[in-house]
N, C-alpha and C positions, 0 to 999 in steps of 0.2 A: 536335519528337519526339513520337509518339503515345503515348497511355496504355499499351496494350501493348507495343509497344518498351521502355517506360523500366521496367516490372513485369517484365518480361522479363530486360533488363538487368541489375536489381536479384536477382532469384533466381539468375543466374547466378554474379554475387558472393559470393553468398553459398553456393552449392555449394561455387564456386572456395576461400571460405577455411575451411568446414568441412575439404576433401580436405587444402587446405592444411595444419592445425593437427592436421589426426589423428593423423599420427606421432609428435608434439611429448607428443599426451595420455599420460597415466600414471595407470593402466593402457592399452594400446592398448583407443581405442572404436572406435566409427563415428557419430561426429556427422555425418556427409553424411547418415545414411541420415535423417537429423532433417526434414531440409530440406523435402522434397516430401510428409510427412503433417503437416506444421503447422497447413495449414489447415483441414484435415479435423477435427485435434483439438481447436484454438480454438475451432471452431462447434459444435463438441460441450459443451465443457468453460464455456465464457465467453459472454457475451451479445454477439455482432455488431450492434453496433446502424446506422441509416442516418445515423449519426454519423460512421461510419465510411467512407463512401463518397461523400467531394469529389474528385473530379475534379480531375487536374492544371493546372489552370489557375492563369495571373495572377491574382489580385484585383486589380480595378479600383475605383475609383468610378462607380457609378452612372453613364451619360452625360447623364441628365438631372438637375440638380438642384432637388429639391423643398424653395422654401421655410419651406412648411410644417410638415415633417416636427422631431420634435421626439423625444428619450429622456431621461424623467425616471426616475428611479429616489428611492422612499422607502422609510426604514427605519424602526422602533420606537425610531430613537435620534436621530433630526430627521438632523442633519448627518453626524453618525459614526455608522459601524457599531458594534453588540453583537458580542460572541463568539462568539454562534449565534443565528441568527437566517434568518427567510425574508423575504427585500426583495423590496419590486413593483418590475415595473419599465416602467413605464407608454408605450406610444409612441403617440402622436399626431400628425394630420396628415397622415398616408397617400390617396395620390391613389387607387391601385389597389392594395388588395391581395391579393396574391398567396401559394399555399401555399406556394410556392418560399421566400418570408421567413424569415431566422433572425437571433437575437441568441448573442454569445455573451459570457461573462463573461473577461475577459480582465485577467491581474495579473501585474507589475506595471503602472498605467495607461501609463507611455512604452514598451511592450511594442512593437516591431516587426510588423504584420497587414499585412506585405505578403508579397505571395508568395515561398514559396521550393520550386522545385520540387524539387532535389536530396530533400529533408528524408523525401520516401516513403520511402527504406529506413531512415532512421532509426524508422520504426515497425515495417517487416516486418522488421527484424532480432531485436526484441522475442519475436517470433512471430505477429505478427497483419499478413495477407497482405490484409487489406482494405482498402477506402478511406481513409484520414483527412484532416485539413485539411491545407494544404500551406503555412503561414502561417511567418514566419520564429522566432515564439514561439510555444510548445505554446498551446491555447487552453483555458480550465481543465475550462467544460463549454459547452453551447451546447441551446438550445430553438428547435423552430419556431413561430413567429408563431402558428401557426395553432391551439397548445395551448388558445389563450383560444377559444372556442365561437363568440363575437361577430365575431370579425374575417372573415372571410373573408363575411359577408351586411353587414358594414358596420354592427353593432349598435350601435358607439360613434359614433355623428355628432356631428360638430362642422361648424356654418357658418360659412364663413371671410371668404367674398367676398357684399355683399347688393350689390341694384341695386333701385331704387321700390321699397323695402320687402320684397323678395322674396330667399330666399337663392339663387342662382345658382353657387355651389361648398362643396360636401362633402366634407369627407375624415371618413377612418374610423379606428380605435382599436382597442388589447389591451393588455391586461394579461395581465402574466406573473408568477410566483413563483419566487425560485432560492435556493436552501437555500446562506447565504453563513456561514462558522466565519472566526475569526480566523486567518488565516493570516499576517500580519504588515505585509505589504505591501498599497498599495493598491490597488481593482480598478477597473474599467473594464466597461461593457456596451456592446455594437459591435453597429450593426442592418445585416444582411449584406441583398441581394436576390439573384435569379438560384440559391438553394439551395444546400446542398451541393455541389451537381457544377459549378455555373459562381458562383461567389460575386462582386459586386459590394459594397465599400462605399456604403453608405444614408447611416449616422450614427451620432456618439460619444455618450457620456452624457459627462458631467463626472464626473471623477476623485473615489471615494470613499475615506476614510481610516475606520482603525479609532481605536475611543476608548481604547482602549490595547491599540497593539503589542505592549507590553512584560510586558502579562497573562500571569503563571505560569498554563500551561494543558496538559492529554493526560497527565496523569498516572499513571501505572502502575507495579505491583511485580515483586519477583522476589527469590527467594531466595538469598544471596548463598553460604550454606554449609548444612548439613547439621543443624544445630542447633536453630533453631526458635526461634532469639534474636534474631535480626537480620532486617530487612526492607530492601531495596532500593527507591527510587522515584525514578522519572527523569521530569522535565517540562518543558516546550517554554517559552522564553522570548524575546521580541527584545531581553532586556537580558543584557548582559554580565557585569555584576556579581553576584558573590555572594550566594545568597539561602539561606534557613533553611526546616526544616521542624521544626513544632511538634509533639508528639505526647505521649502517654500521659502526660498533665494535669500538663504545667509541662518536660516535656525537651524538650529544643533541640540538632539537629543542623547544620551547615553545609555547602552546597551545593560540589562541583565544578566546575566549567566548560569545556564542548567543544562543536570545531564542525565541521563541513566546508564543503571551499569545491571550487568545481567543478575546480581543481587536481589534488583527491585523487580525483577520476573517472578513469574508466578508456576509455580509447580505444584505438585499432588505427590505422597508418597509411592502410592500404587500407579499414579501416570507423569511419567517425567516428562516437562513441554519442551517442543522445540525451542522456544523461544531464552532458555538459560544455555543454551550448549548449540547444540548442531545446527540452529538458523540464526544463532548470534552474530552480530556484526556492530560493531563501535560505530556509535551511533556521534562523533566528536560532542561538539557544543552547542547548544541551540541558544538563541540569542534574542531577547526582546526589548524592545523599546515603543513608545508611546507616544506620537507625532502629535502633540497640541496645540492649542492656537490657530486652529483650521477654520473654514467657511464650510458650512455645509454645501452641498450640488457644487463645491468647485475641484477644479484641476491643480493636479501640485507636480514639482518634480522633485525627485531625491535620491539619495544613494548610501549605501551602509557599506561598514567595514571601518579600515584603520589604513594610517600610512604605512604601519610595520606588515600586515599580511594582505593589504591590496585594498581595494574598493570594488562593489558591484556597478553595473552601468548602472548610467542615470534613467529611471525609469518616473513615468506619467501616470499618478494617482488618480482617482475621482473618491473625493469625498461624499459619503450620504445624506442622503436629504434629511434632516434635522423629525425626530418626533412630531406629530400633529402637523406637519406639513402638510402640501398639496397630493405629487402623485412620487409612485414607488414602482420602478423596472427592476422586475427580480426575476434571474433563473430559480430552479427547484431540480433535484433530482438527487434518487441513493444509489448503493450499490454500484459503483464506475468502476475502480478501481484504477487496473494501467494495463497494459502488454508494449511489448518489446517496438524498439523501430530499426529492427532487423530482423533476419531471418532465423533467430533461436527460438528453441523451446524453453521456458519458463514456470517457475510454480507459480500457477491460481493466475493464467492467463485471462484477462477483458477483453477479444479482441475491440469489442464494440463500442472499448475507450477511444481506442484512436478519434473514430470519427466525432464521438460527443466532442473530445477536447477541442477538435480543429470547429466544431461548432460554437461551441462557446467563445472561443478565441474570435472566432470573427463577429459572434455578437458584441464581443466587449469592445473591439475595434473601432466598430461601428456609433461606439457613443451613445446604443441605445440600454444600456444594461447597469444599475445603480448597485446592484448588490447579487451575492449566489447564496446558495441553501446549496450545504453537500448533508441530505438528511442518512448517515448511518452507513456505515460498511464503507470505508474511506481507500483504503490501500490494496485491503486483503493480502497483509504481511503475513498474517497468522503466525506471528513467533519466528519469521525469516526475517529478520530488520533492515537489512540492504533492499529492502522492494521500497522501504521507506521512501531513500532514496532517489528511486527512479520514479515513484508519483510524484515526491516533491518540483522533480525534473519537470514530467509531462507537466502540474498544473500551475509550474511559475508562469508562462504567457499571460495567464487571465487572473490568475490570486495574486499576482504581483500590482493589481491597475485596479482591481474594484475588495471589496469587501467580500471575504469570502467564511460566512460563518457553515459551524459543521452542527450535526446534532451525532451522539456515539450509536453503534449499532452491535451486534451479536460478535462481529469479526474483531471487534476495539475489545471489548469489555469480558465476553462470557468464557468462563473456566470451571473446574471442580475446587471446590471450597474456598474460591474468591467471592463470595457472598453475591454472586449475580442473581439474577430471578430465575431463569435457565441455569441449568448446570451441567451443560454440554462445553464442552474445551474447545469452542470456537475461534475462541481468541489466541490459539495454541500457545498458551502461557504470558501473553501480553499484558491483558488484565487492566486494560485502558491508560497503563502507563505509559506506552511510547503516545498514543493517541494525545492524553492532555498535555504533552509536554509540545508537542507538535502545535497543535490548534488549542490553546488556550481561551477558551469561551467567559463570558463574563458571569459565571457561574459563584456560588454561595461557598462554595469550597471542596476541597481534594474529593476525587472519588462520589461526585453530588453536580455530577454534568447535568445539573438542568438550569434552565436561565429564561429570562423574556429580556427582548429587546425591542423599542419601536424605531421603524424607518420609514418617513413619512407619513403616508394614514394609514398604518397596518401596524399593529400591534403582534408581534410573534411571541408566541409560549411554546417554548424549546422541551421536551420530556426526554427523559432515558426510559425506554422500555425496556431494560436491561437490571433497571433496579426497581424495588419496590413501589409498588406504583396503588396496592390497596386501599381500601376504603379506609381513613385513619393516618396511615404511614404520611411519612414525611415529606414524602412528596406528593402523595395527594393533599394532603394540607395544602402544599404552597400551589399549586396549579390551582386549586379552589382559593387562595387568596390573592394568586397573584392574576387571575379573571373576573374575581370578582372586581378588583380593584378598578378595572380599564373604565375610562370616561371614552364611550361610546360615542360620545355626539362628536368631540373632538378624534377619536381615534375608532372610526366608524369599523376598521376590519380589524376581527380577531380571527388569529390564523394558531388553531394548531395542531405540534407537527409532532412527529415521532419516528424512530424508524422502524417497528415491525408495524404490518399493517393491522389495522383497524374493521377495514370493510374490504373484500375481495367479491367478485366474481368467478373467482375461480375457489372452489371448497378444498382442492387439495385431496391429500388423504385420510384414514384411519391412524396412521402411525406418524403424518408432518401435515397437519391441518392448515392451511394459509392464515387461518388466523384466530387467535387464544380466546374461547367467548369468557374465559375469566375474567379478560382486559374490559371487554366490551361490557360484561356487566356490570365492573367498576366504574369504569369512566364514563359509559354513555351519559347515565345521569345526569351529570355533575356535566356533561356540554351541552344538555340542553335544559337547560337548568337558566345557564348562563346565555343559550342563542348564541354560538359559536358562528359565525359567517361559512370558516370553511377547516375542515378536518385535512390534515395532508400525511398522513402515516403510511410509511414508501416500505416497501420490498418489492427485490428485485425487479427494479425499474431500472429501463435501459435507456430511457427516454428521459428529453430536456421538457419541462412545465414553463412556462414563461408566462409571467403573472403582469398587467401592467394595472394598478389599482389606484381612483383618484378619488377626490373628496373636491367640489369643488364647495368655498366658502363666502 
């Protein structure tokens, strides 16, 4: 079957269970109209890289095999990998090479890299309509050969074969960099030929392990109530057991423990998501505990883990300024996500994370930042779970040292027949389950991500625009009781937020409008009703908000 055909095929399914599902949604949408400006907007919005554009082919091996050819990979830790670190990854041997060459990092090392052609709509159901590898397991990132300067004029010779003294065969060499975090499991580097669009197996490296799996690591806070007493931090471990966090010199809290397994994924009979099979990755143990006996606006130091599988460093909290306080330094911002700090291609690339993170990060530095708002579309794992991972990576600097709460967006939560308001498979099978388990919000219960929380004089009212949000429904109830409830004079701003927007300037189209007037008809009421100070419902924003709001008494 040809690549068009089966691209073809694949969007028609996916019309099919858009129209499908429409009637089902609550409120009535039009997720069909979703379908045919997706690509438009991915290329707008996300980095298409030519990562993204392997050709449906088998993967074969190579049909000549070159003795010679060899994939060594070294790290700063001899045999085991570090936590974070950039490993070479050296190949040698090469008869002819070619720009068409690629490696790519692949984990766990018994990973399946043989083809699987079905697996295309498990990416374009995501929303990204472009190429990707068609391998039976996700591939985590992947580099061409050709990154290294040297390789393609043959700058690394090695003589292999002499005769009377003289060398009579050459082959040639690269070196590559790939920015490797502890992800639990162990990885694998795979030298493809033939590119992207017709991939051949070349060669394996030998199977790399981490020097401890089981390293408490991706730590970050959250505010668990209103108070300005308690802090929240949850952190990624491959150990099961119990572990402590030490804090404000000599207290000791004890750790929770939860997981998910690709069980608690979300699929559809007619659309199987990535997120049960081909973007799965063991997510180990996430870990929680509840730092009390705090001062609000003050500095703490602390650290998690256990004597049996290590400790994190010691790192410098700021507690929040307590409800009905004076003033509140907040960032604001959706849709981040993460990309690479190396030179591979990746699914559902931000480049434009890099710099917000190194922004934010030196806001928080700086002492002038109390709290962050990540309002919706958190990772954009969409059902690959190792991307988890590396956000949790990029945004330990700054979630690690202030309060980092989230509100869920289309990418966490929306699927076919997971009850979202949308019924578009955005969440490529996620279903907001890695999401709560990750950012645990101070919310009313499972699957009911909405919350208010105050931080000094601002009262937030947190919504899921992802769930039913109508005149009546349950969540309009509590947004209407829980604004009406605010004493004003004491808690002068009411702030609130959502992730799909609300009000744009920009109209969008006929078939992906910027924004739902179903919503607005519901809700407008009902905020000005109540005199809302400020509305902040984000999509695709690439940009940091920094809010500094006081009350003086």
């Amino acid at each position: 079957m040809s690549t068009l055909i089966v691209v073809f095929i694949n969007i028609i399914l996916l019309i099919f269970l858009f129209m499908k599902h429409t009637d089902a949604a609550t409120p009535t949408t039009r997720p069909e109209r979703l379908t045919l400006s997706k690509l438009e907007l991915l290329r707008n919005h996300t980095a298409i890289s030519e990562f993204r554009v392997l050709n449906r082919r088998y993967l074969l091996h190579c049909p000549v095999p070159n003795p010679y050819l060899q994939v060594h990979v070294s790290s700063g830790g001899g045999g085991r990998l570090s936590d974070d670190e950039h490993v070479t990854v050296n190949i040698t041997g090469v008869l002819l090479p070619s720009s068409s060459d690629w490696v790519a990092m692949i984990s766990p090392s018994h990973s399946n890299v043989a083809a699987c052609v079905e697996n295309a709509i498990k990416y374009e159901q995501t929303g990204d309509f472009s190429r990707l590898p068609l391998l039976c397991h996700y591939p985590v990132k992947a580099q061409y050969v050709r990154n290294d300067p040297d390789y393609l004029r043959c700058g690394k010779q090695e003589c292999k074969e002499h005769v009377a003294g003289k060398c009579v065969l050459t082959t040639c060499g690269a070196t590559l960099s790939f920015h490797a975090i502890n992800i639990r499991t162990d990885i694998e580097f795979v030298l493809f030929g033939g590119g992207f669009e017709t991939p051949c197996i070349l060669k394996r490296s030998v199977p790399l392990k981490f020097a401890n799996p089981n390293k408490p690591l991706y730590g970050h806070l959250s505010s668990p109530d209103s108070t300005g007493t308690s802090m929240r931090i949850r952190w990624v471990s491959g150990d099961k057991s119990r572990q402590h966090v030490d804090y404000a010199n000599g207290q000791r809290t004890t750790s929770s423990v939860s997981t998910f397994s690709q069980a608690d994924m979300c699929t559809s009979p007619l659309l199987e998501s990535p997120a049960v099979d081909f973007g799965w990755h063991d997510p180990g143990y996430i870990h929680s505990a509840v730092m009390t006996g705090v001062t609000p606006s003050t500095t703490y130091s602390y650290k998690y883990g256990s004597d049996s599988v290590g400790w994190s460093d010691e790192t410098r909290f700021k507690t929040v300024p307590a409800g009905r306080s004076n003033e509140l330094k907040f960032l604001a911002y959706g849709d981040m996500g993460k990309a690479p700090l190396d030179s591979s291609k990746e699914h559902y690339i931000q480049p434009g994370s890099i710099s917000v993170t190194k922004a934010i990060a030196d806001e928080v530095s700086s002492g002038k930042v109390d709290s962050i708002f990540h309002i919706g579309d958190i990772s954009y794992a969409t059902g690959f779970l190792v991307e988890w991972d590396f956000f949790l990576h990029q945004i330990t600097p700054f979630a690690s040292r202030v309060s980092y709460m989230t509100a869920i967006g289309n990418h966490e939560r929306d699927y076919v027949d997971s009850g979202s308001v949308y019924s578009t498979p955005d969440s490529g099978g996620e279903c907001g389950v890695p999401y709560e388990t990750y950012f645990p919000m101070p919310t009313q219960a499972k699957d009911k991500p909405w919350y208010s929380i105050e931080q000094g004089s601002v009262h937030f009212t947190v919504i899921s625009t992802e769930h039913n949000w109508t005149v009546n429904s349950e969540q309009y109830n509590w947004m209407n009781k829980d604004m009406a409830a605010v004493d004003r004079t004491r808690t002068p701003w009411l702030i609130f937020t959502g992730h799909r927007p609300m009000y744009s300037s920009s109209p969008g189209n006929l078939f992906l409008p910027n924004v739902d007037s179903e919503f607005v008809t519901a809700v407008e009421p009902l905020l000005l009703a109540l005199q809302e100070k400020l509305v902040s419902v984000t999509k695709f924003s690439a940009t940091i908000t920094k809010w500094s709001l006081n009350i003086h008494i």
